[in-house]
C-alpha positions in Angstrom: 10.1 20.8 7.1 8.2 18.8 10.1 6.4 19.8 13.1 5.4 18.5 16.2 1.6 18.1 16.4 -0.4 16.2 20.2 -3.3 14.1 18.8 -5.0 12.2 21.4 -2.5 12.6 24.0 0.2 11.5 21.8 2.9 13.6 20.3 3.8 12.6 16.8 6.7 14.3 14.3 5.2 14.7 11.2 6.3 15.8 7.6 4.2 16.5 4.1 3.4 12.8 3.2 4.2 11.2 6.1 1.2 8.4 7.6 0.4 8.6 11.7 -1.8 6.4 13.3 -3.9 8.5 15.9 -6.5 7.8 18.0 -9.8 7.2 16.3 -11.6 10.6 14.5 -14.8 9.0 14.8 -16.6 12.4 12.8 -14.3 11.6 9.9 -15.0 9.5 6.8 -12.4 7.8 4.8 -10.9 10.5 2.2 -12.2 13.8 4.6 -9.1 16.5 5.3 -8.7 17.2 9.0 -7.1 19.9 10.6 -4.7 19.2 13.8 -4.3 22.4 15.6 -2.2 21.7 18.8 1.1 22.8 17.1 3.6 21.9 19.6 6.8 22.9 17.3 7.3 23.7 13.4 10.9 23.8 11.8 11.2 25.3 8.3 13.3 27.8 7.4 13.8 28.7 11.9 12.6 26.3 14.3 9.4 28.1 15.7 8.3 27.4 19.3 6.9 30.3 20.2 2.9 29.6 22.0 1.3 32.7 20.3 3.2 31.9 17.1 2.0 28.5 16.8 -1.8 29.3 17.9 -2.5 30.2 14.5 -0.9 27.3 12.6 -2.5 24.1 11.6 -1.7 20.8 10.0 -3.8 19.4 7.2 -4.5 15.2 7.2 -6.6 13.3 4.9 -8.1 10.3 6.7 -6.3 7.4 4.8 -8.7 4.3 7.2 -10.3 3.7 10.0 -8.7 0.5 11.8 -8.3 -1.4 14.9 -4.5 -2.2 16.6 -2.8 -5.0 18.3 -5.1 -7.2 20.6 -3.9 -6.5 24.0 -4.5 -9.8 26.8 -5.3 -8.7 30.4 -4.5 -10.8 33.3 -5.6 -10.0 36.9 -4.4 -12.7 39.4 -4.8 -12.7 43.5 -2.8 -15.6 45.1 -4.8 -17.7 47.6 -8.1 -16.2 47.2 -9.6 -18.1 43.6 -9.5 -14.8 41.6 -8.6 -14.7 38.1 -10.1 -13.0 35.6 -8.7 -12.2 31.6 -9.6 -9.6 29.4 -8.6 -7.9 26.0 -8.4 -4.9 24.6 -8.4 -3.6 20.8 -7.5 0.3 20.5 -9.0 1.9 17.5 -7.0 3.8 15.2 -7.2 6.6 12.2 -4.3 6.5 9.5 -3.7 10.2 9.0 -1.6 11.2 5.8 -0.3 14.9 6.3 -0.9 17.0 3.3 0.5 20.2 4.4 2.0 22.2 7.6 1.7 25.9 7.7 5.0 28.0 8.5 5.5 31.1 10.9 5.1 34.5 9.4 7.5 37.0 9.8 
């Protein structure tokens, strides 16, 4: 069984035990259970894509760590004018471990 869950603008397929990196949860502590609601798809038993089907399910997480990704180096450049200028850029991430997804009634 996985499902399709958006966190932060991503989409991620997930499965029971699975471990996503997602943007960073900065409410949740290290060991807390988090629920991700936007259900985009869930496949069990039937694939399930129905909007007012999936408006009631959730996915459970527990928030494995808090970390940072990949530096990322900047460059902006304009020829014959003297500008340069460099920058960085360190995303922060939450390792999510999915505990369990809910499936459809019928």
């Amino acid at each position: 069984m996985y499902a399709i869950v958006r966190s932060g603008g991503r989409q991620h397929k997930v499965a029971v035990g699975d471990v996503i990196e997602a943007d960073r949860i900065s409410t949740a502590k290290v060991g807390d259970t988090v629920e991700l609601t936007t259900v985009l798809l869930v496949d069990g038993e039937a694939v399930t894509s129905d909007p007012w089907v999936l408006a009631g399910l959730k996915v459970q997480a527990e928030v494995v760590d808090h970390h940072k990704g990949d530096k990322i180096n900047i460059q902006k450049y304009k020829n014959k004018t003297g500008y340069k200028k460099r920058m960085g850029h360190r995303q922060q991430y939450t390792a999510l471990r999915i505990t369990g997804i809910d499936s459809a009634k019928k």
